[in-house]
C-alpha positions, 0 to 999 in steps of 0.5 A: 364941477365941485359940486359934482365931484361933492355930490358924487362923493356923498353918493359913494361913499354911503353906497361903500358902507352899506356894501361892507355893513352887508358882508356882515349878513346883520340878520343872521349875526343879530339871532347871533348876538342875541342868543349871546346876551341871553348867554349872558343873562342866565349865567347870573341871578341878577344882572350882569355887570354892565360894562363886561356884557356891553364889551362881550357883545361888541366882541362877539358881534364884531368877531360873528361879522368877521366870520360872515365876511370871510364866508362872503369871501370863499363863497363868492363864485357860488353866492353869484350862482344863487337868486339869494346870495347873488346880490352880495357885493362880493358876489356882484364884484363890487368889492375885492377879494383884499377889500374884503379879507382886511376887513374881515380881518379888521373885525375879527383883531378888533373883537378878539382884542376887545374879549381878551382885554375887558371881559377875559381871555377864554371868551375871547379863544371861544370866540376865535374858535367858533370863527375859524369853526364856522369860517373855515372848517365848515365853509372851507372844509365842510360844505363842498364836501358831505350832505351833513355839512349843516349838522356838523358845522352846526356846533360852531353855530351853536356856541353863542350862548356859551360865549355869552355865558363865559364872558360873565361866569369866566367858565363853561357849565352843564347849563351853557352846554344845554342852550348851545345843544338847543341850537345845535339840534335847532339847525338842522330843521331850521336850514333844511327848511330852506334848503328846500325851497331853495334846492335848485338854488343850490344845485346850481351853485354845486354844493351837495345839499341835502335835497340835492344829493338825497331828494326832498322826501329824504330831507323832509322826513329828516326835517321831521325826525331833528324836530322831535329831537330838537323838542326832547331837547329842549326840555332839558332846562327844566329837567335839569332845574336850570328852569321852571314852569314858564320856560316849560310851557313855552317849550311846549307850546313852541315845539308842538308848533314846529312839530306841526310845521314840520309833520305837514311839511313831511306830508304834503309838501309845498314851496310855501309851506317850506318858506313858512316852516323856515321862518316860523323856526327863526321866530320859534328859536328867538322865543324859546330862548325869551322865555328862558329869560322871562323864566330866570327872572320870574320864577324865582319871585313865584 
């Protein structure tokens, strides 16, 4: 019989974490992270102090995770409605509302006071202020309530390489406020993308979508036009001098590339292209932000 209970036990108790570890979204707060250290990279010649970059990742990785529980949370009734989010253990009733709100509560305490202690106290209000942005004002606030929920949400997205770069130069800066514009111009493409092949998804789950409240035409020529702005965008840093000509053939070359998938999409659209388009933005997004890292710590041997 305790062999049982023990078996049991080992079972559950695995299957509890895994439950808490997927409130986190890991994928969506590990693009999070690593745009932070990129943040963190480029805000200094060489490389950051070790010891105030691991704390800042750690901080702002457990604060991200907070944000994404709490929307695990608010959005639990709509995530059930969704063949994408229904298997969220919020949504499938496997944790509590209280379960959930502690430890997103926990994170978030734990994270804040680890920025405030050892990296410095406007990293840490940044931080706490991109959680309630994206937490509360855009999941709250304005998801329900406008189309153009992602593109103004989108800022609170967009503020991980600020984050990061504060937490070593202990300021923001013109150069941070470009990696967090890239982002932000970077979203709308990115989501819309997906949005789209999963529209009745979320005419479902009644959120006013874009798709849903102006039609897929609409959204794929909206899809378009932040691309070629998101191109003009990201050529900023060499504009600017922040980088060179590594970085700049790599925004080239990368945004000809999402302004292709986003020119055939516009044209001839197909569920599958959709999908291709929002995972090559993923890729598209990790490395352009690698070659402003190759760029920073090449260029200036060249």
């Amino acid at each position: 019989m305790s062999d049982t209970l023990s078996t049991s036990a080992g079972l559950h108790v695995p299957s509890r974490v895994r439950q808490f570890y997927a409130l986190t979204k890991p994928r969506v707060v590990q693009l999070i992270v690593f745009c932070a250290v990129i943040g963190m990279l480029l805000a200094t010649p060489g490389l950051p102090d070790w010891k105030t970059a691991l704390a800042a990742t750690a901080g702002i990785w457990l604060v991200a995770a907070a944000a994404a529980a709490f929307n695990c949370l608010v959005e639990q009734h709509i995530d059930a409605k969704m063949a994408r989010t229904a298997w969220r253990p919020t949504a499938r009733g496997q944790l509590t509302n209280t379960q959930t709100l502690l430890f997103s509560t926990v994170l978030c305490g734990a994270g804040s006071a680890l920025l405030y202690v050892l990296v410095n106290p406007l990293t840490m209000w940044l931080t706490f202020a991109t959680f309630v942005g994206y937490a509360v004002i855009y999941t709250v606030i304005l998801k329900p309530l406008t189309p153009q929920n992602i593109v103004i949400g989108g800022a609170s997205g967009a503020m991980p390489p600020v984050l990061g770069w504060v937490a070593i130069r202990g300021e923001v800066s013109p150069d941070a406020l470009i990696l967090c514009l890239i982002i932000f111009l970077w979203t709308p493409p990115h989501f819309w993308a997906l949005a789209l092949y999963r529209a009745e998804d979320y005419r479902r789950s009644g959120l006013p979508m874009l798709p849903v409240t102006h039609g897929n035409e609409f959204t794929r020529l909206h899809v378009l036009l932040y691309t070629l702005v998101l191109f003009a965008g990201t050529l900023l840093p060499f504009v600017s001098g922040m980088s060179g000509v590594i970085y700049l053939a790599a925004a080239v070359l990368l945004g000809g590339a999402f302004t292709g998938y986003a020119w055939k999409l516009w044209r001839a659209y197909s569920d599958a292209l959709a999908r291709k388009t929002f995972l090559f933005s993923i890729i598209y997004l990790s490395l352009l932000f690698a070659a402003l890292l190759v760029d920073h710590y090449v260029n200036p041997l060249l």
